[in-house]
N, C-alpha and C positions, 0 to 999 in steps of 0.2 A: 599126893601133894608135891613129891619132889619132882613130879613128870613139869606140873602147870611151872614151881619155880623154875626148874631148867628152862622153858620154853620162854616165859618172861623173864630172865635174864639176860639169852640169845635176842630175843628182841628188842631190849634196850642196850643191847652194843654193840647192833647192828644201826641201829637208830643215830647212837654218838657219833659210832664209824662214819655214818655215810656225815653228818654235819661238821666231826673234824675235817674230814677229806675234803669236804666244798670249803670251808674256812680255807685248807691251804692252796687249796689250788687259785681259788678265789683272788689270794693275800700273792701268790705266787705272781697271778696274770696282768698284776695292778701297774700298768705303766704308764706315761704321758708326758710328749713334750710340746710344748709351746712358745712361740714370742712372746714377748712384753715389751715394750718400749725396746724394740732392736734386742733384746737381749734371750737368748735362747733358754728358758728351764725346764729341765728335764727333773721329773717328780717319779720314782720310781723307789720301793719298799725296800729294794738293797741297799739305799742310802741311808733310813733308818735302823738302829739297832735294835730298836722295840717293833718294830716287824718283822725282821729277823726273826728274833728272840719267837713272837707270836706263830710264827710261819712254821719253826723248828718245835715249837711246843707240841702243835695240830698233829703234826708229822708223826712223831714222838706214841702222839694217844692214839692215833691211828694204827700205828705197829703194834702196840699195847691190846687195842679190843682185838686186832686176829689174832696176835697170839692167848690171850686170854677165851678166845671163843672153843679155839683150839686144844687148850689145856685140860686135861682130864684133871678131876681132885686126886690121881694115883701121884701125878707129877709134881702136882703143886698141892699144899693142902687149902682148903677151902678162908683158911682164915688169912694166909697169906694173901691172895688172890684179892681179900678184903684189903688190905693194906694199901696192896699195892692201887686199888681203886681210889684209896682216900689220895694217893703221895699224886695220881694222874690230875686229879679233880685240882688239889692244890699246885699244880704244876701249868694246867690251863687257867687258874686263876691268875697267878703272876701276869702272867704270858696276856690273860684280858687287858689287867689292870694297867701295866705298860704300853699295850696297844692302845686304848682307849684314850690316855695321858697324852699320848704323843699326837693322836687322830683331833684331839681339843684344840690343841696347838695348833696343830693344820687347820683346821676351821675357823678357830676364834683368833688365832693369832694370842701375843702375849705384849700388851704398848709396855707394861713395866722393865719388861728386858728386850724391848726394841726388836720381837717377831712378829714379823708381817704375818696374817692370814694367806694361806695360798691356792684354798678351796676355789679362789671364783678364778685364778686363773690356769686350773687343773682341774675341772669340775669333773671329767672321767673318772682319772687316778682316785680320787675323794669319791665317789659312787664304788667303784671297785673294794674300796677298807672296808667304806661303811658293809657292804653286802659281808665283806669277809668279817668282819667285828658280827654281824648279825648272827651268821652261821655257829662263828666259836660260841658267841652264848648260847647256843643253843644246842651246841655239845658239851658245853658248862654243863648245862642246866640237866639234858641225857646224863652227866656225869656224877651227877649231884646226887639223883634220881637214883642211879644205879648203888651209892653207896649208900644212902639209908636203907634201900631195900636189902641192898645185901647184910647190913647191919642188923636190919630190924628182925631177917628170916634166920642168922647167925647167933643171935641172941636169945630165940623163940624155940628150943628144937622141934615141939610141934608143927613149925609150917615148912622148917627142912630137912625132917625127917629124921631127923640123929637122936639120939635115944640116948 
């Protein structure tokens, strides 16, 4: 039983890995400039700090699954390894939850504090978040995934094997 967990562990953080990674590179490539009425706007994720924030989180969890894939239980013990799964998972939530906040704005605009929407005249840049907003949830979600499992089989020692 500890062979199959081992093996379903590596594949769900291989899984995160590969959807952080497209999250940043995704959120990395996101650029676009355009006219409006004579006037030039340049829409690019460096100018937000909740992109940022988003981009360096991915980054972050990406480093995290290879070295975790890498760590033997002699170096780290298995319960840490747990932890440290939960502090990743809530560390990409932030990091959604301010992308997502900021990505609204960019779309809907806000009339009560006078922000224009800027999606129809960046419609690249705004396909670019959206794809990288998609990917993070979906290494949310890998991430989410990976600590109940690790919780549930930490908790069980029948299905990880510890006596």
């Amino acid at each position: 039983m500890a062979k199959a967990y081992r093996i379903c562990t590596i594949l769900l953080r291989l899984m995160a890995m590969a959807a952080v990674i497209a999250a940043a590179v995704v959120m990395a490539t996101s650029h676009e400039t355009t006219t409006y009425f004579n006037l030039t706007l340049k829409a690019d994720f460096t100018q937000t700090p909740s992109f940022k924030f988003f981009l360096i989180a991915n980054c972050i969890a990406a480093l995290y699954s290879l070295l975790a894939l890498f760590a033997s239980s002699t170096f780290i013990p298995p319960r840490w390894v747990m932890v440290f799964d939960v502090m990743m998972a809530m560390l990409l939530t932030a990091a959604m939850a301010a992308a997502l906040a900021i990505a609204q704005v960019g779309k809907k605009g806000n009339q009560h504090a006078g922000w224009l929407p800027i999606c129809d005249q960046v419609p690249k840049y705004c396909n670019h978040v959206m794809g990288a907003l998609i990917s993070g949830f979906v290494g949310l979600l890998f991430y989410t995934i990976i600590v109940f499992y690790t919780i549930s089989t930490e908790l069980n020692p029948l299905l990880s094997g510890n006596k």
